[in-house]
C-alpha positions as CSV (number, residue, x, y, z in Angstrom):
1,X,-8.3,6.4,-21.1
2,X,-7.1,5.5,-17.6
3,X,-4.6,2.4,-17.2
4,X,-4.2,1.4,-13.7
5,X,-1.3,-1.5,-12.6
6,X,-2.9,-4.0,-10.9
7,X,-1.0,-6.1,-8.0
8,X,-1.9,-9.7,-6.8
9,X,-2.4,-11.6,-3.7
10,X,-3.9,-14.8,-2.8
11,X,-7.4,-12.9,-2.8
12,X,-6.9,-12.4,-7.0
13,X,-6.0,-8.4,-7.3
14,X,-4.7,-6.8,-3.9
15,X,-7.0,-4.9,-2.2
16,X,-4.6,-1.2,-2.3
17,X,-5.2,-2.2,-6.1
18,X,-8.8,-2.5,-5.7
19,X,-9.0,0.6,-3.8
20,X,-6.9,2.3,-6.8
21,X,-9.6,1.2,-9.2
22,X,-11.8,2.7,-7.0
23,X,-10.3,6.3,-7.4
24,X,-10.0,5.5,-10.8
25,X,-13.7,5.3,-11.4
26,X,-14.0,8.1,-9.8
27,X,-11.8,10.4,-11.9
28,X,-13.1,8.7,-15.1
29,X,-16.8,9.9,-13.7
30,X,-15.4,13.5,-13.6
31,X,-14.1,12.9,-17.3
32,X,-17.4,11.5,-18.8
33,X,-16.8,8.0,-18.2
34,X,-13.6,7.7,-19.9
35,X,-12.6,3.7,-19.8
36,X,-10.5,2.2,-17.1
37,X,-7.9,-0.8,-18.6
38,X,-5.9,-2.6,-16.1
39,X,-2.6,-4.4,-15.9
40,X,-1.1,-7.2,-14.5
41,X,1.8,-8.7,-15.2
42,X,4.0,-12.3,-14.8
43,X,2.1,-15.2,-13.3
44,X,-1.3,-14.9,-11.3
45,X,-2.8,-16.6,-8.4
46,X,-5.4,-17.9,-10.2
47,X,-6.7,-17.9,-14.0
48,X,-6.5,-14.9,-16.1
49,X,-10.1,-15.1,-17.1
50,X,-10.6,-15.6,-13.0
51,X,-9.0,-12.5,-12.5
52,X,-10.9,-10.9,-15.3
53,X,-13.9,-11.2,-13.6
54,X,-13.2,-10.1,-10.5
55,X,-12.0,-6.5,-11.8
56,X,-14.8,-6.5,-14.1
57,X,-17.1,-5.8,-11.2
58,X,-14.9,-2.9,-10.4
59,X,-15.2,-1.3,-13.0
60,X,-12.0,-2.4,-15.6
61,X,-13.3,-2.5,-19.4
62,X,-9.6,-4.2,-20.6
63,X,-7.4,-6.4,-18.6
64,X,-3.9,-6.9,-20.2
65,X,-1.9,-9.6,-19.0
66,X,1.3,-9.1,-20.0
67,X,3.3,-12.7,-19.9
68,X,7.1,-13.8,-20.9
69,X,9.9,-14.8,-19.7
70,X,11.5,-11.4,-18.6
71,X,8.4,-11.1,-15.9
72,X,9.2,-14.6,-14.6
73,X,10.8,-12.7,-11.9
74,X,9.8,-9.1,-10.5
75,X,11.9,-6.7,-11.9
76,X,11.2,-2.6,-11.7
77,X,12.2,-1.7,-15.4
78,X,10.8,-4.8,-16.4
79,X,7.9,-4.0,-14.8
80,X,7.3,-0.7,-16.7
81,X,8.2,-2.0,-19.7
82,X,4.9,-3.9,-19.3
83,X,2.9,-0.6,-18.5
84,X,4.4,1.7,-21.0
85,X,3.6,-0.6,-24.0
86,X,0.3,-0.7,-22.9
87,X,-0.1,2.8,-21.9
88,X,1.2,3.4,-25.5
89,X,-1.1,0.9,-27.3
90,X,-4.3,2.3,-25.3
91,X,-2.9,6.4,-25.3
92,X,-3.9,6.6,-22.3
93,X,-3.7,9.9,-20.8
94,X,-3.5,8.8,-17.0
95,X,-1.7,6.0,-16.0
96,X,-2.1,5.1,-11.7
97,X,-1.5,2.6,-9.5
98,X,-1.1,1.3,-5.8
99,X,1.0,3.2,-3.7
100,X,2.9,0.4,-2.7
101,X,6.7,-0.4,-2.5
102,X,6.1,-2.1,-6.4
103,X,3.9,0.5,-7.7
104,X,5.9,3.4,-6.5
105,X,8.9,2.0,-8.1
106,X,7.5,0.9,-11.3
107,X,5.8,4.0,-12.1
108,X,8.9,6.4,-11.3
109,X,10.4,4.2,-14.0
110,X,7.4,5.4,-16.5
111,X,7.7,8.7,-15.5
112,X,11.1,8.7,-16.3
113,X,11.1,7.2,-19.6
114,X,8.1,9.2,-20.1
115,X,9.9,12.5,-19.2
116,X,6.9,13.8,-16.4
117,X,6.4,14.6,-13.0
118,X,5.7,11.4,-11.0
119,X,2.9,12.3,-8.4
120,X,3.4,9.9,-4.7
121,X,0.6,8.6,-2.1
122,X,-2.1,10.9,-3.6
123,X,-5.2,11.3,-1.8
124,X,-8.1,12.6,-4.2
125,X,-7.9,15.2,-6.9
126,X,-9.4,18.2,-8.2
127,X,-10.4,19.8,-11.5
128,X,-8.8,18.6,-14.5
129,X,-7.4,21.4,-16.5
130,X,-5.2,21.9,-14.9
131,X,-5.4,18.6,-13.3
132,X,-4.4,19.3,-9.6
133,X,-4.0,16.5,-7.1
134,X,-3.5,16.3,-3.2
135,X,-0.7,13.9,-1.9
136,X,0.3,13.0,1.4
137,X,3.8,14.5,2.3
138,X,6.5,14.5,5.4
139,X,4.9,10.5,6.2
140,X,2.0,12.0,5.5
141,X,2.0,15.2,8.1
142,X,1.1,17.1,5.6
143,X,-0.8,17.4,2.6
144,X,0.3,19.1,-0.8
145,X,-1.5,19.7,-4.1
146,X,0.6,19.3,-6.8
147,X,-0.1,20.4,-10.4
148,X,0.1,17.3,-13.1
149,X,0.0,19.4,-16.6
150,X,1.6,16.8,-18.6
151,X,0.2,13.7,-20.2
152,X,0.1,11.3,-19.5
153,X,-0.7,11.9,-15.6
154,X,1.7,10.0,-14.0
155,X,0.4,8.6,-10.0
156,X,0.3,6.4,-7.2
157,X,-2.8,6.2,-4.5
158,X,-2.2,6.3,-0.7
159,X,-3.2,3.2,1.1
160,X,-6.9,3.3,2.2
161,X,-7.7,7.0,0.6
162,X,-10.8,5.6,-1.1
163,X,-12.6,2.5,-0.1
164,X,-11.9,-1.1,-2.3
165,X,-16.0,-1.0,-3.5
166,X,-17.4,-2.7,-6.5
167,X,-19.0,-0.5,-9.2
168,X,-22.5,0.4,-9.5
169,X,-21.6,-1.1,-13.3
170,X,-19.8,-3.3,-13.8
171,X,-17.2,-3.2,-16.9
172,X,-16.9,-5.7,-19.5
173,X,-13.6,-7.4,-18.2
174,X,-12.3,-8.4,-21.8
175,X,-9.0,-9.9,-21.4
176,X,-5.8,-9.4,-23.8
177,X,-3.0,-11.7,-23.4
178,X,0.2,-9.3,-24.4
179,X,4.1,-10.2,-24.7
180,X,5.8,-6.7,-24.6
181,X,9.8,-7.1,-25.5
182,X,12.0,-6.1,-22.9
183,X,14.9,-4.8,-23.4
184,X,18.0,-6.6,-21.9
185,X,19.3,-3.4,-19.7
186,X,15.6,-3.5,-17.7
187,X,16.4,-7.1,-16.5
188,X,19.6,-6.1,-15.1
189,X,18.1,-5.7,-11.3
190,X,15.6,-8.2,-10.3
191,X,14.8,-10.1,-7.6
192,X,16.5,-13.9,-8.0
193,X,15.3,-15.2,-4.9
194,X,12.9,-14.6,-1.9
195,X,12.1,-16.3,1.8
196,X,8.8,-16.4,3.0
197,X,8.2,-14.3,6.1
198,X,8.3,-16.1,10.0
199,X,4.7,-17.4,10.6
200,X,4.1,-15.2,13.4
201,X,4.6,-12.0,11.3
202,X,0.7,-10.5,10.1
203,X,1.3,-9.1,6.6
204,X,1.7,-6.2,4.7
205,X,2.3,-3.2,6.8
206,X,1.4,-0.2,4.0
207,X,-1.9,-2.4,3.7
208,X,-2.5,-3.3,7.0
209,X,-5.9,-1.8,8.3
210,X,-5.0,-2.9,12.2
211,X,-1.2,-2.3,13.0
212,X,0.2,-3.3,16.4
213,X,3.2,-1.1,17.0
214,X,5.9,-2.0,19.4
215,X,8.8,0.2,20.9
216,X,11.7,0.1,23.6
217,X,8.9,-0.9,26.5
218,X,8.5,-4.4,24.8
219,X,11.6,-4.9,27.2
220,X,13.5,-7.2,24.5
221,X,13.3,-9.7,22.0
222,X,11.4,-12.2,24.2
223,X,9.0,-9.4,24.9
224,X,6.5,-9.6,22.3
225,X,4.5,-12.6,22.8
226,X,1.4,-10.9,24.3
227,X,1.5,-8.2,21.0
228,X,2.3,-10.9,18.8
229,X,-1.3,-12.4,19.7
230,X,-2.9,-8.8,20.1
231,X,-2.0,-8.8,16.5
232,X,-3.6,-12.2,15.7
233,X,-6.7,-11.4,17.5
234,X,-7.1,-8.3,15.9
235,X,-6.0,-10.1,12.4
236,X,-3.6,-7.4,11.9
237,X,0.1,-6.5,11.1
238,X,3.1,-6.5,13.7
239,X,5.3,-2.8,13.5
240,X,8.3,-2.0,15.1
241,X,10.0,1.2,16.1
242,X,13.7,1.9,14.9
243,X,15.2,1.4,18.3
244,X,13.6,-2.3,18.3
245,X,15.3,-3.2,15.0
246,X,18.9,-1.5,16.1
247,X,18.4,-4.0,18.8
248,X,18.0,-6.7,16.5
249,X,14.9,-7.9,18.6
250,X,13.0,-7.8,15.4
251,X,13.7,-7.4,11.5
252,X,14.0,-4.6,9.6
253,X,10.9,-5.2,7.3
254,X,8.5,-4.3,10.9
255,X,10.2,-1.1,11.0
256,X,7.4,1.9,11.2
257,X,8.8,5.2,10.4
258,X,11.1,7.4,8.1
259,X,13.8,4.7,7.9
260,X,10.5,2.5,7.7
261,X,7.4,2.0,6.2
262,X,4.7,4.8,6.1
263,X,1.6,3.0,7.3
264,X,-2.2,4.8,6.6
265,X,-4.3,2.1,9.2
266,X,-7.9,2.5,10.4
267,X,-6.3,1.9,13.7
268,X,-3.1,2.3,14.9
269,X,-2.4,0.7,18.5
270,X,1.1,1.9,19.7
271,X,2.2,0.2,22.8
272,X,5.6,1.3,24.3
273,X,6.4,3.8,22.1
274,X,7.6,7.2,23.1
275,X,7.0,8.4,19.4
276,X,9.8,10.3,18.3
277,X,9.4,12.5,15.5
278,X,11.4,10.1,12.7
279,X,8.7,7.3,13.8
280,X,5.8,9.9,14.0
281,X,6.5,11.0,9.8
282,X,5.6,6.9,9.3
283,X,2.3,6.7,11.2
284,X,1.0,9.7,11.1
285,X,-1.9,9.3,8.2
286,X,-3.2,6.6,10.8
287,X,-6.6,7.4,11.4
288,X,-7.0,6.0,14.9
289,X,-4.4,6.0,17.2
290,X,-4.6,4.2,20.7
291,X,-0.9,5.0,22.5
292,X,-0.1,2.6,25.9
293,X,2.7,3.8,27.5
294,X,4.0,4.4,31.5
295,X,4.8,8.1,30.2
296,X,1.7,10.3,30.0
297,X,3.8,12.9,28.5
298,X,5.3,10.8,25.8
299,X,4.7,12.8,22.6
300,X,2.9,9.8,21.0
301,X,0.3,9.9,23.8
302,X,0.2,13.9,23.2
303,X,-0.4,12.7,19.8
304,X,-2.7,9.7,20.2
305,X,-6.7,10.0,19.8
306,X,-6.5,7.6,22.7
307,X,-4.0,6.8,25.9
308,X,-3.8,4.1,28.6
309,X,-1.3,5.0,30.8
310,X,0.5,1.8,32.2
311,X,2.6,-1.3,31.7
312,X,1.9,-2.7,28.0
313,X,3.0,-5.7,30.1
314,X,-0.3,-5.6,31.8
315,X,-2.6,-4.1,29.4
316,X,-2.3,-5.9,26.7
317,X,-2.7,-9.7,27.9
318,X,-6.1,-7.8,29.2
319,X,-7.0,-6.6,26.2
320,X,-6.5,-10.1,25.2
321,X,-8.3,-11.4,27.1
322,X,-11.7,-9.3,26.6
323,X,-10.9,-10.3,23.0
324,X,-11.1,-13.8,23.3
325,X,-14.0,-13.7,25.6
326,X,-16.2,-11.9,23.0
327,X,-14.5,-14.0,20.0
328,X,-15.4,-17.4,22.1
């Protein structure tokens, strides 16, 4: 049995979700087709029986929503609560989800109640006695294989390591409404309130599959108009470098890097940015990178599958402009 926690979004599950299904099915192929149960938990951009459906055609044979007050608010322990009664109801023997900031959390909170290793960002696994998996490390410079021996297998997928498909077959998509108890110390830290990002910010970074990064060569906080719309065109998300945030020309939640987030996009387009190793470790599992920059020997250009050298100040309200000519 494989339980995977299931995040939402406007779209019904989140796609890093959907894309953690997907590795699931995989892994349940290479067990005989073991069954793959989801959870979500607290309230739901749609129906329950909406969202049912939509991870019955990936694959999910059980979807438990777990409901009460304790998850009318996110909470971490609260959170795991949910998981570990389910994963103790179902014995499940592998219990993944999302490597995102909520799934890493919640699932180093089953690990530790659980007493096992807690495997980060993995990537794709082999054999299952023992049951080895790779994971990105270092921001995902390097790769490591790490032995999970213990059961239940305790995980989290990197963004974009297997694509968000439907299954061949579909699973039955039964849903079970659950109200786990929660115990009083796991609602000690939760979050009480939150404000909605600025309008011109682009999403989730971790998720992102176009990231426009921005550095020092931006010039300051009035700088970032022509990136801002790059980003928009390109219906990505807007990153930042450290020094930009220490500047205060842009908030903390852009920041790309080891202070940051660790971003895994198709294409990464890096404009202004001399790259700097503590930035590098954050962008690193990128598998395109474009670099603009005045300094053709800035390590990120080094680095970059692709380099314009020149004035981002120039390039980019080009590259605009091609982009609305072929959008228009």
């Amino acid at each position: 049995m494989i339980v995977v926690l299931v995040e939402t979004d406007a779209d019904g599950a989140a796609e890093m979700s959907r894309e953690a299904i997907a590795f699931a099915r995989g892994l349940s192929a290479a067990g005989g087709g073991v069954p793959i149960d989801a959870v979500v938990v607290g309230e739901l951009p749609c129906s329950s029986e909406q969202l049912a459906g939509q991870l019955a055609t990936y694959g999910v044979r059980d979807v438990y929503h777990a409901t009460g007050e304790a998850f009318g608010a996110y909470g971490g322990a609260a959170w795991a609560s949910a998981v570990q009664s389910v994963r103790d109801s179902t014995r499940a023997v592998v219990v993944t989800a999302a490597g995102t900031p909520r799934g890493m959390e919640v699932l180093a909170h089953l690990a530790a109640r659980l007493g096992v290793a807690m495997a980060a960002n993995v990537v794709s696994f082999e054999g299952l006695s023992p049951f080895t998996v790779t994971r990105q490390v270092v921001g995902g410079a390097a790769l490591e294989e790490m032995v999970l021996d213990e059961r239940p297998a305790v995980f989290t997928i990197a963004g974009h390591a297997v694509e968000a498909q439907p299954a061949e077959s579909p699973g039955a998509g039964n849903l079970v409404e659950v109200a786990p108890e929660v115990a009083a110390a796991d609602l000690v830290a939760r979050v009480v309130s939150a404000e909605p990002p600025a309008a011109d910010l682009s999403g989730d970074l971790k998720s992102a599959r176009v990231v426009v990064g921005a550095g020092r060569g931006a010039g300051g906080a009035d700088g970032f108009g022509d990136l801002l719309e790059l980003t928009e065109l390109l219906g990505g998300s807007l990153g930042v470098s450290r020094v930009v945030t220490s500047l205060g020309w842009r908030p903390h939640h852009e920041q790309i890097g080891q202070t940051g987030s660790r971003i895994s996009p198709d294409l990464y387009i890096a404009c202004g940015i001399s790259g700097a190793i503590q930035h590098w470790a954050g962008c690193a599992s990128s598998k395109a990178i474009l670099a603009i920059n005045t300094d053709a020997e800035a390590p990120m250009v080094a680095k970059a599958d692709y380099a314009v050298i020149g004035d981002l100040h120039e390039i980019v309200p080009a590259i605009n402009a091609e982009l609305r000519k072929r959008k228009g």
